[in-house]
N, C-alpha and C positions, 0 to 999 in steps of 0.2 A: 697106268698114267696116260697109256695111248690111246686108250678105248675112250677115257675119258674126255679127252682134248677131240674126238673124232664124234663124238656125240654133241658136243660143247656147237664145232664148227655144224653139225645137222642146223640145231638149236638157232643159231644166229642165222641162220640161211630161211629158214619158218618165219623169222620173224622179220627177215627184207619182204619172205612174200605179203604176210600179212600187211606192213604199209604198203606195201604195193596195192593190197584188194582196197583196201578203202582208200589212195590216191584216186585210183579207178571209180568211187560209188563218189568222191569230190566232184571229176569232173564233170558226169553225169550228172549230181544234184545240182551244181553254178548251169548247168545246159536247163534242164527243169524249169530250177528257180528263175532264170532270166526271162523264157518264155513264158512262164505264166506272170510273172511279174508285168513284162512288157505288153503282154497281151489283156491283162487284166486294168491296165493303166489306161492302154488303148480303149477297152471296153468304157468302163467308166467314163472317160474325159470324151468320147464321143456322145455317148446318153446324153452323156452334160447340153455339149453342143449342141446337142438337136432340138433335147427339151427343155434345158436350163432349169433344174426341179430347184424346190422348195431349200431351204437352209435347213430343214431336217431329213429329206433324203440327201442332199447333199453331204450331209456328217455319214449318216450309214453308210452312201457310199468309199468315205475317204476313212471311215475308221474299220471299216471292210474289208480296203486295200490294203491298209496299214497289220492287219491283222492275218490274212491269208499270207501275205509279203514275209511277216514276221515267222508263221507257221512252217512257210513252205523253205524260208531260210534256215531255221534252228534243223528242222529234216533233212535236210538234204545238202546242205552245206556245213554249219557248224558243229553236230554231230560227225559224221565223216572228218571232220577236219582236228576232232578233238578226239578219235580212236587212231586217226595217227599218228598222235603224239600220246597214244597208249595211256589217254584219259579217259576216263567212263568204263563202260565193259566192253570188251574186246573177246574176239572171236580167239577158239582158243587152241593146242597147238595139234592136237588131235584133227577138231572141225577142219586147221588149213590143211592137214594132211591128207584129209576124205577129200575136199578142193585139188589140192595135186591130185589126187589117185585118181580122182576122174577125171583130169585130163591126160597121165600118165599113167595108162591104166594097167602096165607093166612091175609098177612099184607101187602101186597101191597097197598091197596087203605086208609088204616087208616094211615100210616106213611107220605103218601102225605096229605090226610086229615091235617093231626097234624102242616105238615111245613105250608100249603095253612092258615089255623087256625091262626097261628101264624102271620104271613103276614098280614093279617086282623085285628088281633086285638090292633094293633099302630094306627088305624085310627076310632075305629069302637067306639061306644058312650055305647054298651053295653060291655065294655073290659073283664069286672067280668065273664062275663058270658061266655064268649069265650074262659078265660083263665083255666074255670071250665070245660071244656069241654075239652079243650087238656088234663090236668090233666088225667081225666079218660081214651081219647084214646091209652094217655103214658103208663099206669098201664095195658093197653091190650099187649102192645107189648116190654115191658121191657126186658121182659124175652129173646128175641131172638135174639142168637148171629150173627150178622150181619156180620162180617169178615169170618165165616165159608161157607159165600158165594164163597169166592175164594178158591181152593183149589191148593196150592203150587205146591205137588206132579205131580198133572197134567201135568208138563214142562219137566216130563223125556221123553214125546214123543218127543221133541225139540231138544232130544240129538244124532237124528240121525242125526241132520245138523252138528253139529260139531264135534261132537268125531269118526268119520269117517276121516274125513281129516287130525284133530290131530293125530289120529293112524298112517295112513300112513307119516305123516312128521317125526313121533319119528323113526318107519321101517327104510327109508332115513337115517334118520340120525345115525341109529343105522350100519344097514345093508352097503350103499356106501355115505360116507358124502357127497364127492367131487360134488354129483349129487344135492347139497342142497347149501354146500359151496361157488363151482366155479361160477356156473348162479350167485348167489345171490349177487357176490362180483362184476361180469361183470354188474347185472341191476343194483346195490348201482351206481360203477364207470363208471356209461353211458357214461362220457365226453369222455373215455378213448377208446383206441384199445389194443382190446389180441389178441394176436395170438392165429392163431386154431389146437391144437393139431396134431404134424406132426409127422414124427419118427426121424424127425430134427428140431433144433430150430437155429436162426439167433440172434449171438449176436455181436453188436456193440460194437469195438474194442476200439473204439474214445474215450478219456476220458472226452472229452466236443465235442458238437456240435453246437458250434459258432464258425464263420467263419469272418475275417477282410472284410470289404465291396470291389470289387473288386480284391478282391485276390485268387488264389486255393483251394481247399479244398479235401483232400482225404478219402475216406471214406474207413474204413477196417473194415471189417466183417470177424469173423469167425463160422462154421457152427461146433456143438454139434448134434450126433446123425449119421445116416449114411446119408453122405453129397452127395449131388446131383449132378450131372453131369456141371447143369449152374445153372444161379440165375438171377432173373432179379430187376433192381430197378426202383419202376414206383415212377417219379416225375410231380406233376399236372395231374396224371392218364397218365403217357406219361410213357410206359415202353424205358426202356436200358439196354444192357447188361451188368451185373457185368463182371467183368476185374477177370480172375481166377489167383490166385497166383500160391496156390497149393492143392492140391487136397480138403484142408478144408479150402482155404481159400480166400476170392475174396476182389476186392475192386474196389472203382470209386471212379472218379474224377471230384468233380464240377469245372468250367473254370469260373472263374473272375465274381463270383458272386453278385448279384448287389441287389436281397433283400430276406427274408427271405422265405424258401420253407420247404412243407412239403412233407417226402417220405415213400414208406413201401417196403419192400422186400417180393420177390415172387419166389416161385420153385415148379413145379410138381403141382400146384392149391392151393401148401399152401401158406400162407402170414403172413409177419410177422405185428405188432400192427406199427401203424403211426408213425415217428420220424418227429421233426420239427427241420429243420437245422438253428440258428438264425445267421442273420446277423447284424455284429455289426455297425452302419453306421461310416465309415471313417472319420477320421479328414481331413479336406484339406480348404487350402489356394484359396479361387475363386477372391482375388485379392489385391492389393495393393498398395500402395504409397509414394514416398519418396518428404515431404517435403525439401527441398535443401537450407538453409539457410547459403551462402555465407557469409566470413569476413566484415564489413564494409569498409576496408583500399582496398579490392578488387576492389569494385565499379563494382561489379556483382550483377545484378537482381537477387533475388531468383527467383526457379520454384520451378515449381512439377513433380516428373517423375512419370508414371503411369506403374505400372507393370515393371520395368527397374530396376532391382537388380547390373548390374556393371554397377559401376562409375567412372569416372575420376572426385579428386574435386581436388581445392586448400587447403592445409594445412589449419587445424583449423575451416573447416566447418562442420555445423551444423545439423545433417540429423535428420528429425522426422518420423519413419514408423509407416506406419496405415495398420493394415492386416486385409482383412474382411475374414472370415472363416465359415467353415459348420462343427456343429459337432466337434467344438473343444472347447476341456476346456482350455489351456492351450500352451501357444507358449515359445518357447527359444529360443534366439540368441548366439551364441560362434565365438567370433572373432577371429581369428586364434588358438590359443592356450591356450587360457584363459578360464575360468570355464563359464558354461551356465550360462545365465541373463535371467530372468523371464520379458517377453512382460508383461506390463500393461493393465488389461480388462477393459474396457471403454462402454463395452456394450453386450449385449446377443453373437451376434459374429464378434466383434470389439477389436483387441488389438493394443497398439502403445507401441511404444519405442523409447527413443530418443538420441544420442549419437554425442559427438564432433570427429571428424575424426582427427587424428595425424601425420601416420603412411600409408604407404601399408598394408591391410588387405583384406586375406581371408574371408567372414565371412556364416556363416549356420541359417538356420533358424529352427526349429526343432518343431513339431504341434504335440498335444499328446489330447487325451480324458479319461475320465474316465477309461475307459476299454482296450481300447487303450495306451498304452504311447509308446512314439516316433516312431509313426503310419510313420513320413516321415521326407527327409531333404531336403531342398533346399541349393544348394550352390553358391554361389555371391564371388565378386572380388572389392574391393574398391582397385583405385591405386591411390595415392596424386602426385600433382602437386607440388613439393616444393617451397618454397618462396626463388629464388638464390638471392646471393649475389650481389647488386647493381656494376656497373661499372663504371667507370670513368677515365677518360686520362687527358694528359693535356701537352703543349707545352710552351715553355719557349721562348722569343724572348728579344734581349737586346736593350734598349734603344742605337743609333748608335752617339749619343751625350755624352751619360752620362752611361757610363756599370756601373754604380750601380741603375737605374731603370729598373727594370725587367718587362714585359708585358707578362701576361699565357692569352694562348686561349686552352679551355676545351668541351669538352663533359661528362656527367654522363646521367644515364639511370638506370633504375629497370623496373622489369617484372610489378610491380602494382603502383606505385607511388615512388617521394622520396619526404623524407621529412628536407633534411640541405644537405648544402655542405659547409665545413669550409676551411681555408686554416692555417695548420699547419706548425709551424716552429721551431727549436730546436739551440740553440746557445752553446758551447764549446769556453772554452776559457776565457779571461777575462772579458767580460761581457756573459758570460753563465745565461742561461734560456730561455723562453720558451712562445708559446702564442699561441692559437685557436683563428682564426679570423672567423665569421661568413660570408659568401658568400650571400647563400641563404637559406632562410627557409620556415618553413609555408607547406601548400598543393602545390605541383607542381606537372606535370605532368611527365608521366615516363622517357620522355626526357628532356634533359636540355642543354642548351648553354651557357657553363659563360664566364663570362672574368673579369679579376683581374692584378691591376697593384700596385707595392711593390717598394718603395723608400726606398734602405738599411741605407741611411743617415740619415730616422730616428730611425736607432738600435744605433746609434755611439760605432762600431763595433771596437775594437784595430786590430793592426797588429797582424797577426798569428789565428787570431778570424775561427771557422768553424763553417757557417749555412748546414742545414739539415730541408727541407721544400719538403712538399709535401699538395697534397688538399685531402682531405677527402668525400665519397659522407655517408648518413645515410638513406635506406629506409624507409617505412612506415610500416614495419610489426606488425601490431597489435595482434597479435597470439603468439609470441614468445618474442616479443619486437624487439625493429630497428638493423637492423644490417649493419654494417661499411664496405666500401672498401677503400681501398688509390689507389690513384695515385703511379706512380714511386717518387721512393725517387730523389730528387736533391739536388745536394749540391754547395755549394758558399763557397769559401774559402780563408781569404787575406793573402796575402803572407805575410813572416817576412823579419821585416828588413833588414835580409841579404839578402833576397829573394828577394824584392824590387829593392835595389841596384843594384844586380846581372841583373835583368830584366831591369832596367834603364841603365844601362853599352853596353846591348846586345842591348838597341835601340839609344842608341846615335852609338856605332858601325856600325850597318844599316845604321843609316840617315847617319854617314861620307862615307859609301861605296858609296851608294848609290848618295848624293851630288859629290863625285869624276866623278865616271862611265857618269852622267849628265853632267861634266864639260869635261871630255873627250869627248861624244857625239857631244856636243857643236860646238869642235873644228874640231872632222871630218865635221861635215856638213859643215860650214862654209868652209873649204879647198875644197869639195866638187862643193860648190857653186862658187866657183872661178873658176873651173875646168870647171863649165857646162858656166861661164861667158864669159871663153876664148873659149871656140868652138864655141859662139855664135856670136863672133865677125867676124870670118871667115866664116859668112853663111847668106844669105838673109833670109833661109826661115827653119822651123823647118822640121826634117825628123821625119820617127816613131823611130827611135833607140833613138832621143834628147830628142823625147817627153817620153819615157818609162824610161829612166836617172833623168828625172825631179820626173816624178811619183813617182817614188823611193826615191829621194831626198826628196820630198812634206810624204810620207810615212816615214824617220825616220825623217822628223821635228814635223810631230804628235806624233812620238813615245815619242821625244824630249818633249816634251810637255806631257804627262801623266807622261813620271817621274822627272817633275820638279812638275807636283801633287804630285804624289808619294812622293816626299821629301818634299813637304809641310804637306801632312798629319802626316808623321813619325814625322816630328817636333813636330807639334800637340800634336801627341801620348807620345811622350818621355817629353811633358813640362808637359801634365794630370798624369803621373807617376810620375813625381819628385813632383807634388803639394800633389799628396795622403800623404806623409811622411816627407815633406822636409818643413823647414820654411828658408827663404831666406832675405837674408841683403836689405834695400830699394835702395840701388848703385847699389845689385845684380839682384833686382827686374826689376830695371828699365831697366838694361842693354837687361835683359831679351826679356822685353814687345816690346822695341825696335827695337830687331833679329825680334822676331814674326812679328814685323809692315812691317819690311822690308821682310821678307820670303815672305809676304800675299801680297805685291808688283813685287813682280819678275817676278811673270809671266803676265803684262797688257792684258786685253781688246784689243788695238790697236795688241798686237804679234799674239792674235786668229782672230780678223775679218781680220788681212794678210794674213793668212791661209785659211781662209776661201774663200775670193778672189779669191787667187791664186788657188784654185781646183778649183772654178766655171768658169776661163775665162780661165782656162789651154789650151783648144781648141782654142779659136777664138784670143789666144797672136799672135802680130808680136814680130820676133825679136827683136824689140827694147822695145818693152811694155815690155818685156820678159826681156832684161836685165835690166829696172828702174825699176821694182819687184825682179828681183834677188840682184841688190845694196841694197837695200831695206831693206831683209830677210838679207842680210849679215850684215846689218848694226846693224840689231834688235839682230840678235845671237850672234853677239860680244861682243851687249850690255846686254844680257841674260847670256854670258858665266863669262864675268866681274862679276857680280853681284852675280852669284854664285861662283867664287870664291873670292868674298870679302865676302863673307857667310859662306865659310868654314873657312876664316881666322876670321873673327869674333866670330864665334863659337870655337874654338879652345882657343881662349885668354878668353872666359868669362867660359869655360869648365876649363883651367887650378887657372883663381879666387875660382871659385866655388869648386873646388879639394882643393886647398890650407886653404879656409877658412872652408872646413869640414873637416879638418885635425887639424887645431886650435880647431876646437871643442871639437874635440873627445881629444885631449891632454889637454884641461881644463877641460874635463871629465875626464879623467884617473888620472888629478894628484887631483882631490876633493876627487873620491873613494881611494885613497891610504894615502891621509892625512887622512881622517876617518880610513883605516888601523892601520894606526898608531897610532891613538890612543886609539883604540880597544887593540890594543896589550900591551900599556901601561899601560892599566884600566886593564887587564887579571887578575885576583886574582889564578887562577887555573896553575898547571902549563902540562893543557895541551892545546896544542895549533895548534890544528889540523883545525880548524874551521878557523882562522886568514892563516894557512898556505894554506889554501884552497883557499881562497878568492885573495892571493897571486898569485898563480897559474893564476887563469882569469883573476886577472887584468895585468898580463906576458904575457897571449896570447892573448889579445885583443891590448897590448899593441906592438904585432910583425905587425898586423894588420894596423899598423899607421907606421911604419917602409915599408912597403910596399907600402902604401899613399906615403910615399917621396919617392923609387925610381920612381912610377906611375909619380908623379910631374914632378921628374928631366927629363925624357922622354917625356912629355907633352913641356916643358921648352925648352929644345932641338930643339925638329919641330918648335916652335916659334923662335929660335935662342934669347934665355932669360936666365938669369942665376936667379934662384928660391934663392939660398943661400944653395941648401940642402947638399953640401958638411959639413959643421957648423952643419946643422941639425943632419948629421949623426953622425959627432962624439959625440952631445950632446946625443943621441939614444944610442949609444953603454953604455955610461956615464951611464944612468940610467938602464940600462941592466944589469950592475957588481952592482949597487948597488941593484937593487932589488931580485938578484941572492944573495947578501951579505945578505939580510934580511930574505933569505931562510934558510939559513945555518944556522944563529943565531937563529932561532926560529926551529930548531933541537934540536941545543945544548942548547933549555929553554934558552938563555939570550934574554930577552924580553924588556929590554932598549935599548941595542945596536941594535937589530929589529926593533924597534918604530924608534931611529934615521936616522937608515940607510934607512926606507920607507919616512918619514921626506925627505931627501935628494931626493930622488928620483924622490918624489910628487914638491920640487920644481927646481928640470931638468924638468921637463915635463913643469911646468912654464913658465920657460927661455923657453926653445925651443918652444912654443904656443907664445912669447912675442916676441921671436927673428922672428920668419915665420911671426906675424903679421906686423911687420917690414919692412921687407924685402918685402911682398904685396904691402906697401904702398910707399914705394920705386918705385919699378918697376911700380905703375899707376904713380906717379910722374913724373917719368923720361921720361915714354909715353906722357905722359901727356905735358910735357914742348918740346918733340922732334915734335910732333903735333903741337907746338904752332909756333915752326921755320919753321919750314916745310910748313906750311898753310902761314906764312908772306912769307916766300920766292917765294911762287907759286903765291902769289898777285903781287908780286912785278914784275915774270916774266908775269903774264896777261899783267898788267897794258902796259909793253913795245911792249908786241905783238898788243895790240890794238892800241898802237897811230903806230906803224911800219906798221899796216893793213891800216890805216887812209893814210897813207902819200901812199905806193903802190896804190891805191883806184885814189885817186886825179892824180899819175903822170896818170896810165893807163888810165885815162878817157882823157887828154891831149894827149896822144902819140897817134901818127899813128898805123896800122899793120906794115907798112910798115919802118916802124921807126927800125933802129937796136936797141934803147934804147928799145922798146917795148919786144926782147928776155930777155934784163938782169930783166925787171918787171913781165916776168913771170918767171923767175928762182928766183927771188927775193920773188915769190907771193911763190912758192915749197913752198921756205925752210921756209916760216913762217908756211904753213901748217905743217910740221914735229914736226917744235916748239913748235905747238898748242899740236901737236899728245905726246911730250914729255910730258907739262904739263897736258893734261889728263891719262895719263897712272900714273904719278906721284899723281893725284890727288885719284885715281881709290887704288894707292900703301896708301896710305896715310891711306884712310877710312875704311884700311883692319882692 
């Protein structure tokens, strides 16, 4: 156990020396390391100062230091310092024993002995014995201090490597720092460029040196120190001359610079440290696209426009832009005057935006970047097409049968579709209101053709009624909603009963002119015709003067003939006017239908293909074909001239009925409203009576009105050589004239019974005279009536004798000779039966007037 604790203490005593050797190789390597460090720093940082090198010797030198520094420390410092703390590989306890022995060269061989001993005896069969024997060679060599092999002191010779260089750095730093400072701060900052001491320096005016991509850049320098005559600015090693302001001050200018450059300034060999001028890259638009989404009511394809910023659209269309971009963060749009709209980003450099068009608009596009904002603007023109107001016409045409069906023929039209055309109509009056009639609807095309035909009988429209019609067209605007045009306003308007009248007065007036003027016609021609009979007698053969007399002749029997139309139409026209308003007695009816039957007879068939005739063989007549077509035509117009005027006289007698029985009317009308007076005024509890006196008043002047009817009569009466009775009439008229003048006064002076009686009285004078004229009507058909009835036997009775007096002349004439003198008195005999005939047809002709 002793051997062992005495080996133990060897042991621990090896291993003070062994820290001891490498304490010793520390403070040798911190002596090393400091002087080459120091010395090495000096090195460097003086080159620097002398020659000021480049920013890539400058690195090699400082990452040169950095790395000899780092070398010379792990060597000789932190190795040493990490086998003292018996990390790494360590010397080992034999090697420090060879260490001792050669400095204690007495125990050199017993101390290896003792380890080699020891090494042996883990394995050796005699252990005892071996371990009794290191014992002892331990007790030889206990005694000797084995760390006093190294001696410490020894490492002040070591102090010439470094406290040399530190002296001179502390000198430096004491004496001119700047010469320690400046290098050291230029090898730290190798990346960098200094300038190299001038007796000027260059300094950049710029407050920044970035530049927008593309765009100028000036660069202003001002020179500190005494300033130099020029300057140059070298850009990519490419010198230019700075631009001299004034004496300290230059500048340049970069031209539309497009990416980022580096430059340094230069005068007299000196130069200033690098500047990098950075360029920002520009925002910009490298293209675009306007989806174009047209109205649906348009019926326009959408497209796409590429790069085409002005538009022409239709109102309400739909643009979608797509802008691809470089370099931009950010786009705006501003439509004429409205606040900027943020594009929507869609992608790294993709933005869209999308907007309904309304309006004319200006609009801008505006690209901005981070760094940038509103780097640019683009400017565009939208102009709208507006959606006009549809068109429409329209023409009125009247039915030539019946002027209350009306027939429109129309055009309507819009720029993109329509969608209804109505036919509107407005009624005033006593049936007032109103109606939208649909035409067309639905989809149609931008043009359109209508036609519409309006039967006003079924409005059952009163007298005095005013229609107000027009057609309406409705586009298809789906943007806005449809919008309306009219047609011209038309108007339809039935006259009033007095206005009727008036108008039925002025065409029976016409038709009598007009019937007279024909009947005068008549008779020239006919005299005419005699005229041209008797030259014909005296001529074999036609000359041109007979024939050009005839021609003329043949020209006013056509004339003759259109205004025996003519007056057939008026008839017409003047019976469709009294039927609008007039309801007629079935005597008066008939009398009527009868004229009409006979009008629409007057002019035959036979009287036009004579005419007709007669122009086509006017050439190849002989004279005597020429006179049995002239008997002929004379015969026909006699019988034409007759006829109309047993038409005018017909008309005139059923004109003065028709007068007299709406004079009866209207006086059964006047005396109902006046008994109702009366007893209005009766029943009056008030005593004012202004309202009754009013009423008085109209039925007075309505009542002068009918007083005018009987002079109109008695002058109707008159031409017919008829007595009406209106003498009676009248003073019956006067009669109720004082009295209802009397019921005037009394409802003055409020006596309101002797008013009542006195309109009483009045209402029945209006009676009597409506009972006395019916009367008196029925009279005068009577008495026609019975003079017709003599008149007709009489004229049979004279046939009767002309016919058997024709019978017996007939018989002798066919007995007798020519030569017979009895044969002169059977043709004087034959005359006068003809004249006789000719009395009773002119009688008969007087008769049916």
């Amino acid at each position: 156990m002793a051997s062992k604790s005495n080996y133990q203490l060897l042991i621990n005593k090896l291993d003070r020396f062994i820290r001891k050797f490498y304490f010793n190789k520390l403070i040798r390597g911190v002596l090393y390391t400091t002087g080459l460090v120091i010395g090495l720093f000096l090195l460097f940082s003086q080159l620097e100062n002398i020659f000021r090198f480049s920013t890539d010797i400058r690195k090699v030198f400082f990452f040169s230091f950095i790395g000899i520094s780092a070398i010379a420390s792990v060597i000789w410092v932190l190795i040493p310092l990490m086998h003292i703390f018996k990390l790494g590989r360590v010397i080992s306890h034999e090697q420090a024993a060879e260490i001792i022995g050669t400095h204690f060269t007495n125990i050199k061989d017993k101390l290896l002995n003792v380890l080699q001993l020891k090494s042996q005896s883990d394995d050796s069969v005699s252990k005892e014995l071996i371990e009794a024997s290191i014992d002892q060679k331990i007790e030889g060599i206990n005694l000797v201090p084995f760390r006093s092999a190294i001696d410490l002191s020894k490492n002040k010779q070591y102090l010439k490597y470094a406290l040399p260089p530190f002296l001179i750095l502390l000198a430096l730093l004491f004496i001119r720092p700047s010469m320690i400072t400046e290098p050291t701060e230029r090898l730290i900052k190798n990346d960098q460029e200094f300038e190299q001491p001038a007796p000027f320096s260059f300094n950049v005016q710029n407050e920044s040196l970035e530049v927008i991509q593309y765009e100028d850049f000036q660069l202003n320098v001002l020179v500190d120190g005494i300033p130099p005559n020029d300057a140059n600015i070298y850009i990519n090693d490419f010198p230019f001359k700075l631009t001299k302001e004034n004496q300290k001050a230059f500048s340049h200018t970069f031209n539309k610079i497009q990416k980022s450059t580096s430059f340094y300034l230069e005068s007299g060999g000196f130069k200033s440290r690098t500047y990098d001028l950075t360029v920002i890259p520009k925002p910009a638009i490298t293209g675009f696209t306007a989806q174009i989404d047209y109205p649906a009511y348009t019926q326009r394809k959408d497209e796409i426009l590429n790069n085409t910023g002005d538009m022409v659209l239709p109102v309400g269309t739909k643009v979608n832009w797509g802008f691809e971009s470089q370099n931009t963060d950010e786009v705006k749009l501003r439509f004429g005057s409205d606040t900027l709209i943020n594009a929507k980003r869609n992608g790294e450099e993709l933005f869209t935006y999308e907007k309904r068009i309304y309006r004319d608009n200006p609009y801008s596009i505006f690209i901005s970047s981070e760094k940038v904002k509103n780097a640019d603007s683009i400017g565009y023109t939208i102009s709208i097409i507006p959606d006009l107001h549809p068109e429409i016409s329209a023409q009125q045409y009247e039915d030539s049968t019946n002027n209350k069906i009306l027939y429109f023929l129309g055009d309507a039209s819009d720029d993109y579709g329509i969608k209804a055309i109505n036919f509107v109509y407005n009624v005033t009056g006593k049936a007032a209101g109103g109606k939208t009639i649909p035409i067309e609807s639905g989809t149609m095309k931008k043009n359109s053709r209508y036609t519409y035909t309006w039967d006003l009988n079924d409005l059952e429209l009163a007298n005095g009624d005013k229609l107000t019609y027009f057609f309406e067209v409705w586009d298809n605007d789906g943007v806005r909603g449809s919008k309306v045009s009219r047609s011209n306003t038309m108007t339809y308007e039935l006259p009033s009963l007095e206005e009727l009248e008036e108008m039925v007065d002025q065409s029976k007036e016409n038709f009598e002119e007009e019937l007279k003027e024909a009947i005068k016609e008549a008779e020239k021609i006919r005299e005419e015709v005699k005229e041209i009979k008797d030259k014909l007698k005296q001529k074999e053969n036609l000359d041109w003067e007979d024939k050009k007399q005839i021609e003329k002749m043949l020209s006013r029997q056509k004339d003759l003939q259109s205004a025996v139309e003519n007056v057939q139409n008026k008839f017409e026209e003047n019976k469709k006017q009294e039927e609008q308003f007039k309801d007629f007695s079935e005597e008066l009816q008939a009398k009527k239908d009868k004229l009409e039957k006979f009008m629409e007879e007057m002019l035959t068939e036979e009287m036009k293909e004579l005419m007709e005739k007669f122009d086509e063989k006017l050439e190849e007549m002989t004279p005597e074909e020429m006179m049995e077509e002239l008997e002929e035509m004379e015969m026909t117009d006699e019988q034409l001239q007759r006829e109309m005027e047993r038409m005018e006289e017909l008309f005139k007698q059923m004109e003065l009925e028709q007068q007299m029985q709406e004079t009866i009317d209207k006086l059964e009308e006047l005396a109902e409203k006046e008994e109702d007076l009366a007893e209005e005024t009766e029943q009056n509890q008030t005593e004012n009576l202004d309202e009754e006196m009013k009423k008085q008043e109209e039925i007075a002047e309505e009542f002068e009105e009918v007083k005018k009817d009987l002079e109109k009569i008695e002058e109707m009466a008159e031409e017919l050589e008829k007595d009406p009775g209106t003498k009676e009439q009248e003073e019956m008229a006067k009669q109720a004239d004082e009295m209802m003048q009397q019921s005037q006064d009394q409802m003055e002076s409020k006596e309101k019974q002797k008013a009542s009686q006195s309109q009483q009285d009045a209402s029945q004078k209006m009676k009597e005279m409506a009972s006395e004229m019916q009367q008196q009507m029925n009279q005068m058909q009577q008495e026609q009536a019975e003079e017709d009835m003599q008149a007709i036997r009489q004229l049979l009775e004279n046939l009767v004798d002309i016919s058997f007096n024709q019978e017996t002349v007939m018989d002798e004439i066919s007995e007798t000779s020519v030569n017979n003198p009895k044969y002169v008195d059977l043709v004087q005999e034959q005359y006068k039966l003809k004249d006789d005939f000719q009395i009773i047809e002119d009688s008969l002709v007087e008769q049916f007037k």
